[in-house]
C-alpha positions as CSV (number, residue, x, y, z in Angstrom):
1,X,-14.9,26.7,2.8
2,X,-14.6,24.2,5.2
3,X,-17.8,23.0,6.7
4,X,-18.3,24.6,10.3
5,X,-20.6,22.2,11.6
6,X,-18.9,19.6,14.4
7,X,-19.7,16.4,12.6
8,X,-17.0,17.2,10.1
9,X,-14.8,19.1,13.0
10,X,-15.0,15.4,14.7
11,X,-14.6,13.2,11.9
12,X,-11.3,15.8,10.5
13,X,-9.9,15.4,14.6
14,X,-10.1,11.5,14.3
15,X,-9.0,10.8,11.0
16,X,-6.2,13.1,10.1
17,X,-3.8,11.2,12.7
18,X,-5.0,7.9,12.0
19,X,-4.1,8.9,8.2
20,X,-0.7,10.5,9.1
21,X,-0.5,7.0,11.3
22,X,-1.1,4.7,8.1
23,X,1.2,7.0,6.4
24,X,4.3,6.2,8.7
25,X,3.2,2.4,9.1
26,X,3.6,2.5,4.9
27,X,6.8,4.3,4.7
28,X,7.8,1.9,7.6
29,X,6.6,-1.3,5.5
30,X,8.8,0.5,2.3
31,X,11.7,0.5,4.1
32,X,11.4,-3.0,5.3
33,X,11.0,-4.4,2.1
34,X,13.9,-2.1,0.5
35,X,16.0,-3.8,2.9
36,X,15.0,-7.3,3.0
37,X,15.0,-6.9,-1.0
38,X,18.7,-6.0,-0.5
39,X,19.9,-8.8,2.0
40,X,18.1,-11.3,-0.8
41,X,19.7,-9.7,-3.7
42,X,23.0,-9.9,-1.8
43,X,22.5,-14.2,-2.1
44,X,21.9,-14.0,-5.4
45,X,18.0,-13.2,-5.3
46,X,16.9,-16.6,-4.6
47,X,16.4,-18.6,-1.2
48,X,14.6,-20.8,0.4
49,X,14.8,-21.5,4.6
50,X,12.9,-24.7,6.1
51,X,10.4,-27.2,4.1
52,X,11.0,-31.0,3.5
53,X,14.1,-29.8,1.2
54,X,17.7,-28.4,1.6
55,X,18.0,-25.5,-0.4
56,X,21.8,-24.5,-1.9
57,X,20.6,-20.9,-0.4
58,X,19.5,-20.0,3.1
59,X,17.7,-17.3,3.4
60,X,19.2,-14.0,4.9
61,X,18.0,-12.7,8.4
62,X,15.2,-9.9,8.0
63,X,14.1,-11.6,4.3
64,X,11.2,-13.0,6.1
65,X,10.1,-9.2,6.8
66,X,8.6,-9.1,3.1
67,X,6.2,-11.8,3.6
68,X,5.0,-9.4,6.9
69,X,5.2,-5.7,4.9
70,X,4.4,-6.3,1.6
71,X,0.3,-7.2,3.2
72,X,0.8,-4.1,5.6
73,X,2.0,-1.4,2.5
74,X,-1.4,-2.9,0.4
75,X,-3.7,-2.7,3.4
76,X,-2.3,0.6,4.2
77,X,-2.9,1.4,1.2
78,X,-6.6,1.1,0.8
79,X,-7.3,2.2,4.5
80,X,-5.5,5.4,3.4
81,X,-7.3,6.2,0.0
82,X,-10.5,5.4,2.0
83,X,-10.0,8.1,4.7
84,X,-8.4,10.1,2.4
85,X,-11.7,9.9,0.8
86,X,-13.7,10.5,3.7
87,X,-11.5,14.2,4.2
88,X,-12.1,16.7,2.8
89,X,-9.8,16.7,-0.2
90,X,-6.2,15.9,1.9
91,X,-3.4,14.5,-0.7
92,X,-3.7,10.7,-0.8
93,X,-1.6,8.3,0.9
94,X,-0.4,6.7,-2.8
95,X,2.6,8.5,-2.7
96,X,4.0,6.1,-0.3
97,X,2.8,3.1,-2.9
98,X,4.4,5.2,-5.7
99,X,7.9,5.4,-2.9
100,X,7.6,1.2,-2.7
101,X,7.3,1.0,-6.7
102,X,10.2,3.7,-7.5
103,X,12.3,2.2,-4.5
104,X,12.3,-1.4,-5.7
105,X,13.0,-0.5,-8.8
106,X,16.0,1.3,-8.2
107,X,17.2,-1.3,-5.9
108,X,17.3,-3.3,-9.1
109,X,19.0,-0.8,-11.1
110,X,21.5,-0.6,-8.9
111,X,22.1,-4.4,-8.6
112,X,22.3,-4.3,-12.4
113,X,24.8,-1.7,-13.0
114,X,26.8,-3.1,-9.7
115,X,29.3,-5.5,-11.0
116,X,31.9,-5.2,-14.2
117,X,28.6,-6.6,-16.7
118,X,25.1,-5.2,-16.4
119,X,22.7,-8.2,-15.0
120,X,19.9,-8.2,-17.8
121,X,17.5,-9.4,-14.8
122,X,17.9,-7.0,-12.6
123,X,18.0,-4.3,-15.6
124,X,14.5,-5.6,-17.0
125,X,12.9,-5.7,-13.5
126,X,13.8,-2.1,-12.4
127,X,12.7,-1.2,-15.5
128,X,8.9,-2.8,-15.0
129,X,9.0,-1.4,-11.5
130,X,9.1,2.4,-13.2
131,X,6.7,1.8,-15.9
132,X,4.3,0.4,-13.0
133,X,4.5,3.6,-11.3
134,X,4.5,6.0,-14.5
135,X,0.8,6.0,-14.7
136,X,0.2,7.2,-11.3
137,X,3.3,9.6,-11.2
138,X,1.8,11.1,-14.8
139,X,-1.6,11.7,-13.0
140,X,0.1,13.0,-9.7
141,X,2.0,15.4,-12.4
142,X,-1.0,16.2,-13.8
143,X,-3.7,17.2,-11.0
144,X,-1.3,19.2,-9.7
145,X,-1.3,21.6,-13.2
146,X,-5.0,21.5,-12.5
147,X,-5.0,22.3,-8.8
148,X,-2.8,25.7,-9.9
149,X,-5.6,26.7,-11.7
150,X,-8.7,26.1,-9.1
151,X,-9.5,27.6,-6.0
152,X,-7.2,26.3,-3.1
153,X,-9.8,24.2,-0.4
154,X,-8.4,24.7,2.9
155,X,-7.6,21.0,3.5
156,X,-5.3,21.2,0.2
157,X,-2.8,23.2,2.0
158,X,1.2,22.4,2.2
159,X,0.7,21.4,5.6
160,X,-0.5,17.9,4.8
161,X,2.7,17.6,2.5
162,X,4.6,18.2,5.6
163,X,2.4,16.1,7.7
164,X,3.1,13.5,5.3
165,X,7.0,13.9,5.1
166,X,7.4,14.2,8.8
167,X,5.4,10.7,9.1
168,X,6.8,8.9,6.4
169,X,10.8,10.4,7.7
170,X,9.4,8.7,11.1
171,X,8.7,5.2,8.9
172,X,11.6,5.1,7.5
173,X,13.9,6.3,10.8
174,X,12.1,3.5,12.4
175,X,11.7,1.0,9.8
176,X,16.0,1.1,9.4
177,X,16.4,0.9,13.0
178,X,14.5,-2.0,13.7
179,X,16.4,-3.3,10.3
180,X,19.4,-3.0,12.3
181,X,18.1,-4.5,15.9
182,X,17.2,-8.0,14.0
183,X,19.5,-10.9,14.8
């Protein structure tokens, strides 16, 4: 049963946006990196822009955007398991950490299989990507087989799965369109 009393009532009002907020700011941060990955893949996955040097390899526009979302997706990240936390029992925000890890990997199967030869290096690093997520995605997989079995809590319900999909739809609608406004 949900508590009734209006300390939880206030903390739920507060923090279920604020989590469905760090849920769109991750998917958003996802989607930047997908893309700046890409545009850096496209050169040959090395660059360098600036510094006392002159590289063979300018870096693309947007490839700067990794330095910016890979320290928002980590910090949104724990923010998110820690109000998660604080809820009573919502789905955690990891999903979107397990999206970055099973997105960058396929960005790198892709490269590999894109040419006439497979790229061993691209093959080998999509390949890490997965087994990094595998352990989370197996315990995902399995609280859910125990969830079917225990009493549903209210906060459990589908409606923070579709929360979380129409917030993390709204990261990545806005993350590609401001992919697209950069110079």
């Amino acid at each position: 049963m949900i508590p009734s009393n209006s300390l939880w009532r206030n903390r739920f009002a507060i923090l279920a946006p604020v989590l469905l907020l760090i849920v769109a700011v991750m998917s958003l941060a996802v989607t930047m990196i997908c893309l700046a990955m890409r545009a850096v893949m496209d050169v040959g996955g090395a660059c360098a822009t600036g510094g006392p040097y002159v590289s063979a390899q300018q870096c693309p526009d947007g490839s700067w955007m990794i330095a910016v979302a890979v320290p928002v997706l980590i910090l949104g990240a724990i923010v998110g398991t820690s109000i998660s936390g604080a809820m009573v029992r919502p789905p955690s925000s990891c999903p979107c950490g397990l999206g970055c890890l099973a997105l960058l990997g396929w960005n790198f199967f892709v490269y590999a299989f894109a040419g006439d030869d497979v790229v061993a290096a691209w093959l080998v690093c999509g390949v890490l990507f997965w087994l990094m997520a595998a352990p989370a995605v197996l315990a995902i997989i399995a609280s859910g087989f125990v969830r079917r079995f225990m009493p549903k809590l209210p906060m459990s319900l589908p409606i923070w799965w579709l929360g979380y999909l129409v917030a993390g739809g709204a990261g990545v609608w806005l993350g590609t369109w401001s992919w697209i406004q950069l110079p």
